[in-house]
C-alpha positions as CSV (number, residue, x, y, z in Angstrom):
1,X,87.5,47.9,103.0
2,X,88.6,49.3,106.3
3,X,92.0,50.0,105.3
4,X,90.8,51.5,101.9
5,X,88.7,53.9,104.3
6,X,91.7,54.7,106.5
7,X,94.0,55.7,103.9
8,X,91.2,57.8,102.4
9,X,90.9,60.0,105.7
10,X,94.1,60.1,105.5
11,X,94.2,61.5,102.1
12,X,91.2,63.3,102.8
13,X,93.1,65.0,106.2
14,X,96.7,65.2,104.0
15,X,94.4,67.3,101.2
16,X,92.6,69.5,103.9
17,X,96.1,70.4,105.9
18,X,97.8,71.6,102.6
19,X,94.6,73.7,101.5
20,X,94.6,75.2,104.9
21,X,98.2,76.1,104.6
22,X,97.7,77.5,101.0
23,X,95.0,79.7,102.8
24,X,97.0,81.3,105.9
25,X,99.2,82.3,103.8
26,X,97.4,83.8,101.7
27,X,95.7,85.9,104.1
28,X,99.0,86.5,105.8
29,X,100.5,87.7,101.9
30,X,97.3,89.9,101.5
31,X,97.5,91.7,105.4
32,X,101.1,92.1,104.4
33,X,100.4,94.3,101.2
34,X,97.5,96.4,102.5
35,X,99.4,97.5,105.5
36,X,102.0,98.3,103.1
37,X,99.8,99.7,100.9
38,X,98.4,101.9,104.1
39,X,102.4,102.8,105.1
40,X,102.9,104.1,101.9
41,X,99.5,105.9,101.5
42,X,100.2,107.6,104.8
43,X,104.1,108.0,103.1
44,X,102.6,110.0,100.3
45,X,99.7,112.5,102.0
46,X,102.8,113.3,104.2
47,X,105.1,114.6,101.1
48,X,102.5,116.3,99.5
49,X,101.8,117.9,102.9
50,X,105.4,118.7,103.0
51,X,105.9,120.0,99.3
52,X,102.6,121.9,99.4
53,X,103.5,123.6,103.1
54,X,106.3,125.3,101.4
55,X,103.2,127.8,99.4
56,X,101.1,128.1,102.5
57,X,103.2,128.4,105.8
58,X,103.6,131.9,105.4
59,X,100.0,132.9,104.9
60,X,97.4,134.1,106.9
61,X,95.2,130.8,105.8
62,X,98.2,128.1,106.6
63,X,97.8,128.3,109.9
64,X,94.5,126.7,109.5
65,X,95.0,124.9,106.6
66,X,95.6,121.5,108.3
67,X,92.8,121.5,110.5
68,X,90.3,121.8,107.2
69,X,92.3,119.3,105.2
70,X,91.4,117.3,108.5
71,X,87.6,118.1,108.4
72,X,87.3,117.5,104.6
73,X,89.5,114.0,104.8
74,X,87.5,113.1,108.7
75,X,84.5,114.0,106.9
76,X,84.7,111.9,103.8
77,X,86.6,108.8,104.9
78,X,86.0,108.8,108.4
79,X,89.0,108.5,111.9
80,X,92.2,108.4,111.1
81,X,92.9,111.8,109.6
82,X,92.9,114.1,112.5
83,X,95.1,117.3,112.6
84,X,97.5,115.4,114.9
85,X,98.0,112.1,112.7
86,X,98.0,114.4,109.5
87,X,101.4,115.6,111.1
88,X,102.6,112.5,112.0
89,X,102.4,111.8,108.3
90,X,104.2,115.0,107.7
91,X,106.8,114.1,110.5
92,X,106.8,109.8,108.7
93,X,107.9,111.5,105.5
94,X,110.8,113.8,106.5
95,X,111.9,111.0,108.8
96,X,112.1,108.6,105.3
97,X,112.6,110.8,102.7
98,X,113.2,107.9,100.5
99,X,110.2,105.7,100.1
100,X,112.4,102.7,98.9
101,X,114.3,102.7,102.0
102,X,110.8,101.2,104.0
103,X,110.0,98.1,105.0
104,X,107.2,96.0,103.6
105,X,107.2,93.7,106.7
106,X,107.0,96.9,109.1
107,X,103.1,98.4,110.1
108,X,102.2,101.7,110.8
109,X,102.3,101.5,114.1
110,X,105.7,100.8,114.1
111,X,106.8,103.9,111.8
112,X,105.1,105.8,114.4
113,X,107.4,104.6,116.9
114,X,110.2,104.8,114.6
115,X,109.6,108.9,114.2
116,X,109.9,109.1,117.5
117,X,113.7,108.2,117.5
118,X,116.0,111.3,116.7
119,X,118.9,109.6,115.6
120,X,118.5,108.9,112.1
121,X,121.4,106.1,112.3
122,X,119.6,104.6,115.2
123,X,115.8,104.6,113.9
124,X,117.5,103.1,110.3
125,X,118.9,100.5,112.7
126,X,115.4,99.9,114.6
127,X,113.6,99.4,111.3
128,X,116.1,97.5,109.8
129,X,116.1,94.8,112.8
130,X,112.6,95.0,113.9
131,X,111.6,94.1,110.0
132,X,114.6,91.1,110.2
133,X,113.8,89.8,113.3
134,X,109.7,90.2,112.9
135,X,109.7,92.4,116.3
136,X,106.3,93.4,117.1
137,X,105.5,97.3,118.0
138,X,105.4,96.1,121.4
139,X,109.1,94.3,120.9
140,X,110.1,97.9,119.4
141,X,108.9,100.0,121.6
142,X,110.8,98.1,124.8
143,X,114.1,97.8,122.1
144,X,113.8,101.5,122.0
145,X,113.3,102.2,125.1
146,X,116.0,99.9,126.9
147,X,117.8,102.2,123.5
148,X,119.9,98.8,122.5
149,X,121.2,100.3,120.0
150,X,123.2,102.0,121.7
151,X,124.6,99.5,123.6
């Protein structure tokens, strides 16, 4: 009877491991997606931006016209949307044109380090290798800064 009970934990323990496995990486597959999902929202409100500034930038009203769009967006879905990230958005999308060309395994915060690189070979390069070799921002940010790729 004892041994019956042994290998029942055992079973028991065996069953329990793999369900906890199934459920990390789930959560890991779903954190994944919706920072993806948040790159390539941010992605999009910085072409429109973009596009749109084309019909405005001359006129009296563009010179305002971010700072409102920041009210109404602060206003209805909270931080996030100030005047200054609403241009970093802008400044995300002319830095990747192509939305293709991004990274599913790369966050937000490390696009916003990536903009900040003015070589477009070298920040293709950064994203590239910080998405291949799972660097952190923090990992990116001293890669950048020690600029390896150019050495």
């Amino acid at each position: 009877m004892e041994k019956y009970l042994r290998n029942f934990n055992e079973i028991e323990n065996n069953l329990a491991i793999k369900i906890e496995k199934i459920i990390r990486e789930s959560r890991q597959t779903t954190y994944r997606a919706v920072n993806f999902t948040m790159v390539i929202t941010y992605w999009n409100i910085g072409k429109t931006i973009v596009e749109d500034e084309l019909h405005w930038e001359r006129a009296d009203y563009g010179k305002n016209i971010l700072k409102n769009i920041s009210k109404h967006l602060s206003k209805e879905f909270g931080k996030g949307f100030d005047e200054r990230e609403l241009r970093k958005m802008c400044q995300f999308y002319r830095c990747f044109e192509i939305r293709d060309s991004l990274r599913p395994e790369l966050t937000w915060s490390h696009y916003r380090r990536l903009i900040n690189v003015e070589n477009k070979d070298a920040r293709i390069w950064y994203m590239n290798e910080a998405a291949n070799s799972v660097w952190s921002t923090r990992q990116l940010d001293r890669q950048i800064s020690t600029l390896y790729y150019d050495r």
